[in-house]
VEXDREN-2710 file (C-alpha; in Angstrom, 1 decimal):
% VEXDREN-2710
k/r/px/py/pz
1/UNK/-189.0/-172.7/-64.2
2/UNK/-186.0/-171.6/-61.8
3/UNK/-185.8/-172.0/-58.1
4/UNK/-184.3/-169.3/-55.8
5/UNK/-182.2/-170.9/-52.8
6/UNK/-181.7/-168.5/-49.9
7/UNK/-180.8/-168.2/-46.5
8/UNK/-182.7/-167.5/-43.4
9/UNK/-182.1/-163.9/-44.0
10/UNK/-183.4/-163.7/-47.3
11/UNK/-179.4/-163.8/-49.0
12/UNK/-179.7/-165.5/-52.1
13/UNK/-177.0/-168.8/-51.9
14/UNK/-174.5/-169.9/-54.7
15/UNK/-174.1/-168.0/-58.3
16/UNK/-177.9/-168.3/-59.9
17/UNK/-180.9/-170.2/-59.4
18/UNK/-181.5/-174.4/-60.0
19/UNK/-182.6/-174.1/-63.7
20/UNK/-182.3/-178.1/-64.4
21/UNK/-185.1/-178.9/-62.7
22/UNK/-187.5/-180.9/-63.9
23/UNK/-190.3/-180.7/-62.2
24/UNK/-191.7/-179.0/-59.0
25/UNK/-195.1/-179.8/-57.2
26/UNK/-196.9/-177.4/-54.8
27/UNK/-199.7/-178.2/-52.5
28/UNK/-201.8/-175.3/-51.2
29/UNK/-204.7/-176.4/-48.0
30/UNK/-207.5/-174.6/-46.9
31/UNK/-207.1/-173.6/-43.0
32/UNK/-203.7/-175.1/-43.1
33/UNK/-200.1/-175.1/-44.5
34/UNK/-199.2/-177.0/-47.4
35/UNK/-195.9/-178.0/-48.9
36/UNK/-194.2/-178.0/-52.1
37/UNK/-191.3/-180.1/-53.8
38/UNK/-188.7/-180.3/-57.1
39/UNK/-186.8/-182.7/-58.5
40/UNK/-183.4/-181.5/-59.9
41/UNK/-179.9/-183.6/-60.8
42/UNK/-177.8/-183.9/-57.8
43/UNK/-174.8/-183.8/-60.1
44/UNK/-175.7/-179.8/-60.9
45/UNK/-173.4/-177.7/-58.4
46/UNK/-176.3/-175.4/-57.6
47/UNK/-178.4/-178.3/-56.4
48/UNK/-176.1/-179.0/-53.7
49/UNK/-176.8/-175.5/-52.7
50/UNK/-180.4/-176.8/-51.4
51/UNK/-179.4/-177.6/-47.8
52/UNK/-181.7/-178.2/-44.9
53/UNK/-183.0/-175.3/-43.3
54/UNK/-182.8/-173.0/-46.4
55/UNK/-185.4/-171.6/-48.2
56/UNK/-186.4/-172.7/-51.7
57/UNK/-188.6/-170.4/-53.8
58/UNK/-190.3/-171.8/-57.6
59/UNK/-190.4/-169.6/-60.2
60/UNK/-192.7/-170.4/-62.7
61/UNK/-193.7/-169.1/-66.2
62/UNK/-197.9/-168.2/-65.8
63/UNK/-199.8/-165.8/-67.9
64/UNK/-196.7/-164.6/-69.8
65/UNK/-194.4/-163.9/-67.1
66/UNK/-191.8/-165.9/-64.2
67/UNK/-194.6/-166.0/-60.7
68/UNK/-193.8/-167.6/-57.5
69/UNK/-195.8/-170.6/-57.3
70/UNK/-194.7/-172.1/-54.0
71/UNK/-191.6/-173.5/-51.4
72/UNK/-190.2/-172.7/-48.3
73/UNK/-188.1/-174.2/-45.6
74/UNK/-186.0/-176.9/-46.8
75/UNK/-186.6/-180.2/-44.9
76/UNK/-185.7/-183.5/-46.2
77/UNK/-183.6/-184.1/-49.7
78/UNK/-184.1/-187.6/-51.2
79/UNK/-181.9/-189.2/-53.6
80/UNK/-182.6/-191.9/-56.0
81/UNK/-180.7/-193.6/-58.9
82/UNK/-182.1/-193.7/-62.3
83/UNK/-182.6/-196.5/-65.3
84/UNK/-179.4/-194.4/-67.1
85/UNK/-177.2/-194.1/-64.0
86/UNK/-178.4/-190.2/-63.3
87/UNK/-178.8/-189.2/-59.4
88/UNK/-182.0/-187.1/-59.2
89/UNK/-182.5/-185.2/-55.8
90/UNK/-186.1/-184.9/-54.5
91/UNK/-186.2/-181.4/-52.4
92/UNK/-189.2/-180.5/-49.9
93/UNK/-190.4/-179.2/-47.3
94/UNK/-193.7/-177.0/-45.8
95/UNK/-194.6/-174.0/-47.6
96/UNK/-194.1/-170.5/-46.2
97/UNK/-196.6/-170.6/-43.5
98/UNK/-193.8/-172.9/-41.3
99/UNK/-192.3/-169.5/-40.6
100/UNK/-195.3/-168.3/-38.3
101/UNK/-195.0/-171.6/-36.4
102/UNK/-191.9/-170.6/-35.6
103/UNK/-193.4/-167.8/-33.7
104/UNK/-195.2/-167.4/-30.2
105/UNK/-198.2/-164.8/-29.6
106/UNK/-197.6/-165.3/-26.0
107/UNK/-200.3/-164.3/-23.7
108/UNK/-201.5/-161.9/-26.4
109/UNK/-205.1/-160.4/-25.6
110/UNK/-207.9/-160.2/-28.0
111/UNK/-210.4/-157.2/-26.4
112/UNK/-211.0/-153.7/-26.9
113/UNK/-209.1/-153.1/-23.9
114/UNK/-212.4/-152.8/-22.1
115/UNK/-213.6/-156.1/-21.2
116/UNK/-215.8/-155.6/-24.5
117/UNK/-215.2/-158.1/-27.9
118/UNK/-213.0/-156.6/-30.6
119/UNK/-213.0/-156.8/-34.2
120/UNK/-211.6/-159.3/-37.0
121/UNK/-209.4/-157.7/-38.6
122/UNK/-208.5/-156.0/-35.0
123/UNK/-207.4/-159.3/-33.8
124/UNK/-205.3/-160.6/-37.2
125/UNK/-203.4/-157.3/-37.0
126/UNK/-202.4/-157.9/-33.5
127/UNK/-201.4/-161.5/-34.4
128/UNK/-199.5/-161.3/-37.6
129/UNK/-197.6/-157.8/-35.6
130/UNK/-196.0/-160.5/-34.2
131/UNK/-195.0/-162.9/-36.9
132/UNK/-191.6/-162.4/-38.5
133/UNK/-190.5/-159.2/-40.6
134/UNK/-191.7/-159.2/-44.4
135/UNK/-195.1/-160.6/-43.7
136/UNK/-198.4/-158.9/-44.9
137/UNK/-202.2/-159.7/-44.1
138/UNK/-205.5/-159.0/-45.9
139/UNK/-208.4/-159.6/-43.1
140/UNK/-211.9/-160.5/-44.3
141/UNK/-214.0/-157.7/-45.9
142/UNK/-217.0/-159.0/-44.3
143/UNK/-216.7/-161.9/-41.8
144/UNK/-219.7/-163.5/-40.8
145/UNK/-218.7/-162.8/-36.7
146/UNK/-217.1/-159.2/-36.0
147/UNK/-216.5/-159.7/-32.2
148/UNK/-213.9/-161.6/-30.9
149/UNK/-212.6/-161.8/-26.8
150/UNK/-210.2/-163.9/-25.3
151/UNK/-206.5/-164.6/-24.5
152/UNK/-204.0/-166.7/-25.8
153/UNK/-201.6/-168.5/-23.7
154/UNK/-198.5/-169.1/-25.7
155/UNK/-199.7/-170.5/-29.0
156/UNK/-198.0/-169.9/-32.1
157/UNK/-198.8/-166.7/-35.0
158/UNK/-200.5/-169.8/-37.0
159/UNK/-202.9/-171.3/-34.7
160/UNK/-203.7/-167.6/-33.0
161/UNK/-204.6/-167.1/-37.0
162/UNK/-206.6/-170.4/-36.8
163/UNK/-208.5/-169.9/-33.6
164/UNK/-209.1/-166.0/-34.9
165/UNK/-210.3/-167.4/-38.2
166/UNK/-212.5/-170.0/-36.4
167/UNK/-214.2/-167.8/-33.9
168/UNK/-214.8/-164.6/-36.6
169/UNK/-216.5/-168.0/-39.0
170/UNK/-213.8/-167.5/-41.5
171/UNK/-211.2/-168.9/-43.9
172/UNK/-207.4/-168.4/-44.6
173/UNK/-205.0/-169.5/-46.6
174/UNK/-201.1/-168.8/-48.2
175/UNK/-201.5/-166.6/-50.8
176/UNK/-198.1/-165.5/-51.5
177/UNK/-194.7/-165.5/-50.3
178/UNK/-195.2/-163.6/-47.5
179/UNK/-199.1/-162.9/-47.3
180/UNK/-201.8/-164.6/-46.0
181/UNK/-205.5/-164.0/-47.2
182/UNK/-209.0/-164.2/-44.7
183/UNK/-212.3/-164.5/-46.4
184/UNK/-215.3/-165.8/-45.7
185/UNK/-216.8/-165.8/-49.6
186/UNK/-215.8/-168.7/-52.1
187/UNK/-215.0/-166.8/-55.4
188/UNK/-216.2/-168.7/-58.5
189/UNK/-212.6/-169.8/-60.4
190/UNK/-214.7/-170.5/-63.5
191/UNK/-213.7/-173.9/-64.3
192/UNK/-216.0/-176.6/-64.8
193/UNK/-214.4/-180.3/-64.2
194/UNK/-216.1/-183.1/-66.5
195/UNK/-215.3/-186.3/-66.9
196/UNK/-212.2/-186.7/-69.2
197/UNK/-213.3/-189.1/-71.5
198/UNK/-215.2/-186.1/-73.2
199/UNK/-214.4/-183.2/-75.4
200/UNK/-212.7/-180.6/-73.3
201/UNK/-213.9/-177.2/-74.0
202/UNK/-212.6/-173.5/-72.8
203/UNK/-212.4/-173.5/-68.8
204/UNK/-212.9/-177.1/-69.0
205/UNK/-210.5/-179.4/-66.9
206/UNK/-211.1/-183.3/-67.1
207/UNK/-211.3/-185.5/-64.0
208/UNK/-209.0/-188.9/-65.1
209/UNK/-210.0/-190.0/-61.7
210/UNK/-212.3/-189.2/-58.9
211/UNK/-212.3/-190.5/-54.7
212/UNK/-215.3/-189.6/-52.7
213/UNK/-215.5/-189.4/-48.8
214/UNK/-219.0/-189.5/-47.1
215/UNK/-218.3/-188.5/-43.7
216/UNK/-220.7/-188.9/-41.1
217/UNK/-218.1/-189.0/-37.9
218/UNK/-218.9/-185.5/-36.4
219/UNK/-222.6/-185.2/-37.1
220/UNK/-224.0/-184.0/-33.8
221/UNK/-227.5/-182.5/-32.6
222/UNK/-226.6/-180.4/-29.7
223/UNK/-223.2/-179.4/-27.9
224/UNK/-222.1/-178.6/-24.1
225/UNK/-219.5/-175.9/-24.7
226/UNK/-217.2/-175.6/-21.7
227/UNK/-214.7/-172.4/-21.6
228/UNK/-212.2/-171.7/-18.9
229/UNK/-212.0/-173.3/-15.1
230/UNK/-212.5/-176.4/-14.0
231/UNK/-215.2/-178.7/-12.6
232/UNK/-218.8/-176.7/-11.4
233/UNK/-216.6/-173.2/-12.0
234/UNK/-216.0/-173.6/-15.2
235/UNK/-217.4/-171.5/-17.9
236/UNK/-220.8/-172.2/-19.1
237/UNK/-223.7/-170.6/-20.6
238/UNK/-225.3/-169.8/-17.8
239/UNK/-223.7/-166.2/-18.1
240/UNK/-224.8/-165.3/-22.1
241/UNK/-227.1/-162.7/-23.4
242/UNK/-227.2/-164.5/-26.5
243/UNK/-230.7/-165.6/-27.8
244/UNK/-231.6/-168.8/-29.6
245/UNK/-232.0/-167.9/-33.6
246/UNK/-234.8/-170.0/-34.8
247/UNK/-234.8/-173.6/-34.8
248/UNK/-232.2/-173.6/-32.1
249/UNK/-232.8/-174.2/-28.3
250/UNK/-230.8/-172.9/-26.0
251/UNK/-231.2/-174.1/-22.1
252/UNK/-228.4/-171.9/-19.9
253/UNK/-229.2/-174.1/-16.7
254/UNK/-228.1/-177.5/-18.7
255/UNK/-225.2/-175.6/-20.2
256/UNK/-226.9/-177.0/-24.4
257/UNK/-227.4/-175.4/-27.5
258/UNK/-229.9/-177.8/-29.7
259/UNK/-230.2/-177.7/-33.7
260/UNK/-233.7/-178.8/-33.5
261/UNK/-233.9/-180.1/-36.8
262/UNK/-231.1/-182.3/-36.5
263/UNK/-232.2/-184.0/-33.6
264/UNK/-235.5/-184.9/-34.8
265/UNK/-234.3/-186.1/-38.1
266/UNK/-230.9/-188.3/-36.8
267/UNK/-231.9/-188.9/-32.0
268/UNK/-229.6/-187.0/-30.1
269/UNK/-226.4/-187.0/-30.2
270/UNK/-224.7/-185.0/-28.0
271/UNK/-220.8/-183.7/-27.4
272/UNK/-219.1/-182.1/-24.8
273/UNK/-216.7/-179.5/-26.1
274/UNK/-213.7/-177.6/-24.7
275/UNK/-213.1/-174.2/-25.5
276/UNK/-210.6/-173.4/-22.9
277/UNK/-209.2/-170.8/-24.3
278/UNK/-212.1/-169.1/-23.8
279/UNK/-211.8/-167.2/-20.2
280/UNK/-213.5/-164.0/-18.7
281/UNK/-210.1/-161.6/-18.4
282/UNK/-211.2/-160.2/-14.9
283/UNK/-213.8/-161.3/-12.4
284/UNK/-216.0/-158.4/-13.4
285/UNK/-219.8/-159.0/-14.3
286/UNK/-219.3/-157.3/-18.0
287/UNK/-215.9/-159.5/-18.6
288/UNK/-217.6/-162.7/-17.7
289/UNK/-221.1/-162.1/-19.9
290/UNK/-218.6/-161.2/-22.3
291/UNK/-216.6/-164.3/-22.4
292/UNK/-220.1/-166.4/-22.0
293/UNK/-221.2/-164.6/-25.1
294/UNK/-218.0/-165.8/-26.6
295/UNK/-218.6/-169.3/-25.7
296/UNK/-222.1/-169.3/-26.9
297/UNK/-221.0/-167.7/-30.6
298/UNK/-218.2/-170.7/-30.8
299/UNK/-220.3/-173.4/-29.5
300/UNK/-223.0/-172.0/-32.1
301/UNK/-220.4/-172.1/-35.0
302/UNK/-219.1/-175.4/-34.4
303/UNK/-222.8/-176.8/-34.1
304/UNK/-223.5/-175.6/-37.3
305/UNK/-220.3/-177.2/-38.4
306/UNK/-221.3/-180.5/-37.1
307/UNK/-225.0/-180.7/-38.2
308/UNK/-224.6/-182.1/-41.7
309/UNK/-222.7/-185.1/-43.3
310/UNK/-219.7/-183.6/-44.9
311/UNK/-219.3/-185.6/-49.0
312/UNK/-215.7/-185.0/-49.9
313/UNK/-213.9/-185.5/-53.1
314/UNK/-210.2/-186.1/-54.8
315/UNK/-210.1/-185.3/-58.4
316/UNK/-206.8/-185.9/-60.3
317/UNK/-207.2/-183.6/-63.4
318/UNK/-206.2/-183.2/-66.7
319/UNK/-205.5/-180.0/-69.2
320/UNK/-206.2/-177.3/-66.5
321/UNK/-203.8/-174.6/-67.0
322/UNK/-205.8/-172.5/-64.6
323/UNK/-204.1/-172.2/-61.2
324/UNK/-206.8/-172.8/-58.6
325/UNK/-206.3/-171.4/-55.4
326/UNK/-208.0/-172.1/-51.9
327/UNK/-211.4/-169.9/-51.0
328/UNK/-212.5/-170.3/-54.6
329/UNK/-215.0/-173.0/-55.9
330/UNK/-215.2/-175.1/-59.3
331/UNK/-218.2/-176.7/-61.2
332/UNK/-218.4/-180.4/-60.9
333/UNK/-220.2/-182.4/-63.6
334/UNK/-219.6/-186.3/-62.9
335/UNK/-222.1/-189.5/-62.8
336/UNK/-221.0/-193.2/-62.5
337/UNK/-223.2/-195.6/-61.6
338/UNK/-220.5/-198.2/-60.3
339/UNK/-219.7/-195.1/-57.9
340/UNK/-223.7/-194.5/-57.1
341/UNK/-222.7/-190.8/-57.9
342/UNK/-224.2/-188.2/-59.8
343/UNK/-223.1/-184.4/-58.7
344/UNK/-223.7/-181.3/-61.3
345/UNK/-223.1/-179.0/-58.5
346/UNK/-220.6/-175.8/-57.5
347/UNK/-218.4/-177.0/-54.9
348/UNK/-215.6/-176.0/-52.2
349/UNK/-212.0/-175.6/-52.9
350/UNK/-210.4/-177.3/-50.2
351/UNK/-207.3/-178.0/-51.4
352/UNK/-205.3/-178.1/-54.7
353/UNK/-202.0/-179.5/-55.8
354/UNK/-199.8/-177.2/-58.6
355/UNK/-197.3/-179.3/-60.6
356/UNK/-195.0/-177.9/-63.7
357/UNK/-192.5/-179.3/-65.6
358/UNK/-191.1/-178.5/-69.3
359/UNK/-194.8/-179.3/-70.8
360/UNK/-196.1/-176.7/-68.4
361/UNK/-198.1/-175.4/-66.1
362/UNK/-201.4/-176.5/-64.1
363/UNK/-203.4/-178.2/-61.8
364/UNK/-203.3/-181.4/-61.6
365/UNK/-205.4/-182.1/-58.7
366/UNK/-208.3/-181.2/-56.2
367/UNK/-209.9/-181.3/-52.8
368/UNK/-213.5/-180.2/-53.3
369/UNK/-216.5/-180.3/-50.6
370/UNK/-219.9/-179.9/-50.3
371/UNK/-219.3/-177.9/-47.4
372/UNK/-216.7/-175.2/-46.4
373/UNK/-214.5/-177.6/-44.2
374/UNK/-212.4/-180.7/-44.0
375/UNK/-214.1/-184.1/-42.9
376/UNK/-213.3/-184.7/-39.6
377/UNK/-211.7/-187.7/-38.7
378/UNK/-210.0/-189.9/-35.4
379/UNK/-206.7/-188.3/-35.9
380/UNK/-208.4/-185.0/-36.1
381/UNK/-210.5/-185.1/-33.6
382/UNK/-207.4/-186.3/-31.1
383/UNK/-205.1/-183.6/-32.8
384/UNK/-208.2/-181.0/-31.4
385/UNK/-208.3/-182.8/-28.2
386/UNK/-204.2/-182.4/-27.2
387/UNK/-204.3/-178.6/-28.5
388/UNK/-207.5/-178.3/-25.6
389/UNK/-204.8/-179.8/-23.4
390/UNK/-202.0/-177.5/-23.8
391/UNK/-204.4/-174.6/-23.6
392/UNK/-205.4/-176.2/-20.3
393/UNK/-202.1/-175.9/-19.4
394/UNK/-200.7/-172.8/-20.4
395/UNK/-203.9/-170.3/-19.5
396/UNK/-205.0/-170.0/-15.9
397/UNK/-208.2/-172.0/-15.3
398/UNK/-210.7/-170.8/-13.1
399/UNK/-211.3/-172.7/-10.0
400/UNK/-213.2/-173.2/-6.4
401/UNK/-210.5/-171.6/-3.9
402/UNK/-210.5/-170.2/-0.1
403/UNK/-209.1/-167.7/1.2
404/UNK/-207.2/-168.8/4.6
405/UNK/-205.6/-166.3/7.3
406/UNK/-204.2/-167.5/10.6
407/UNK/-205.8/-166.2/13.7
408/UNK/-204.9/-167.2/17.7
409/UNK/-207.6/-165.7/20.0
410/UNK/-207.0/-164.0/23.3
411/UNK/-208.1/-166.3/26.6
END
């Protein structure tokens, strides 16, 4: 392994790479940014090179040749003292997809310039055209929603990503230096994880230990969406041309959209959720079905989001030399009775963690799901609350108004 130290403008720093490092640790997320982290002896010269607000890049050596695994922007340096008296320095940071944070999409419009929906990979292009030089994009093939409408109101490249990959009901993650991947398909990696008290065969990785997350927190039967505006002028359904699919119900005068099934089964359970970001971009009759149709598909996707107990799980792992990525899914073959758990079943890649050092390469853990997204939680939930907030505040919210002119009459 090496690691490449360079400066904001890509200048590599010092005379060489850190070669006496010895170890490195990469976390990639799902939806998110990750981070990374090595552990190098601060007595090297070139360590001292790693100074906040650089860039570190790991090399590693996978498949028979030096690949970057992971780093970006340097942000806190540790030091610790050692049994023999050697100072080690711990480096780390967030991986590369800090840079697009450090961007702003302004009021950047998402429309075919008509008051009509655009595409997916439309709207990623317009977004990442604004994220820093260098950068490079692969939309989804096939997303499962092709027509997006709406405005930003100053957000950054990364959540104008996030929003576009939540509305178009699809996935991204970091999947290179520079590069971000959309998809919408889990790819099969082709490794099975069993329990690691067994005979590990080819593809095989074994779980040494195993945390499991049932998450019932956002199960909900029906939602009232809520776009732009304020009070009784704010964006509803009333507007859509959408129709119910089966097994929904969909009432425009009580602003709802029902899962049927989900009610029946669990009472109702009902949320009110913002989408003010969401906003007819003229007063005009086909701008403001358009943005209702908007509101309907998002309200529809996070329904379907919400409708099901989400089962997570943290596997540590041993002797898996593959490198699994985000958007891909393993085979997970585990029973314990003291846990009450017995899954033989394929399952999302949520997040994985990388970690090398001079025995090698691999993975050694996972974030797997039975569904393709992230428990929710409190801290979540509050986190999705203040971004509503500051969309509140930064895009022009319909509201009741007058319009007022003085007048004296003649006596």
């Amino acid at each position: 392994m090496y690691i490449d130290i360079e400066n904001a403008a890509g200048n590599k720093a010092g005379s060489g790479p850190i070669t006496s490092a010895t170890g490195w640790r990469v976390v990639r997320q799902l939806d998110g940014a990750g981070s990374w982290s090595f552990t190098a002896p601060l007595a090297d010269v070139k360590t001292a090179q790693a100074t906040p607000r650089r860039f570190a890049h790991i090399y590693a050596y996978v498949s028979g040749t030096y690949q970057w695994v992971g780093g970006g922007p340097i942000d806190d340096i540790k030091t610790t003292v050692g049994a023999d008296g050697t100072v080690m320095a711990e480096v780390s940071g967030a991986d590369m997809l800090r840079e697009l944070v450090w961007r702003s999409v302004g009021s950047l419009t998402i429309s075919d310039g008509a008051g009509g929906p655009t595409t997916h990979a439309a709207a990623v292009a317009a977004a990442m055209n604004l994220a820093p030089l260098g950068w490079t994009w692969t939309p989804d093939p096939a997303p499962a929603w092709d027509l997006l409408y709406g405005q930003f109101g100053g957000e950054t490249v990364l959540a104008a990503l996030a929003s576009i990959a939540e509305r178009s009901r699809s996935h991204y993650y970091l999947s290179g230096r520079r590069a971000v991947t959309f998809g919408s398909t889990f790819a099969a990696s082709g490794v099975r994880c069993v329990a690691a008290s067994q005979a590990l065969g080819t593809g095989q990785a074994g779980i040494t230990a195993l945390d499991i997350d049932r998450s019932s927190y956002d199960l909900v039967s029906r939602v009232i969406p809520v776009g732009s505006g304020q009070s009784k002028v704010a964006l509803t359904l009333r507007a859509t041309g959408r129709t119910a699919s089966a097994g929904y119900t969909l009432d425009t005068a009580a602003n709802y959209l029902r899962n049927d099934a989900v009610e029946t089964a669990y009472g109702r359970c009902e949320r009110v959720v913002s989408f003010k970001d969401i906003a007819p971009l003229s007063s005009t009759t086909a701008d403001v079905i358009s943005a209702a149709n908007m509101l309907y598909d998002a309200a529809k996707y996070w329904l379907d989001q919400h409708s099901a107990p989400v089962t997570a799980y943290r596997m540590t792992l041993a002797e898996c030399p593959q490198l699994v990525r985000p958007l891909q899914s393993v085979r997970v073959v585990w029973r314990d009775p003291a846990q009450a758990t017995a899954i033989d079943a394929d399952l999302y890649v949520l997040g994985v963690e990388w970690q090398g050092d001079a025995s090698g390469v691999r993975t050694a853990a996972l974030t797997v799901a039975d569904a393709p997204l992230w428990p929710e939680s409190d801290v979540s939930a509050v986190v999705a609350n203040i971004a509503q907030g500051q969309i509140y505040q930064a895009l022009p919210q319909l509201n009741a108004n007058a319009y007022v002119i003085a007048y004296s009459k003649n006596v």
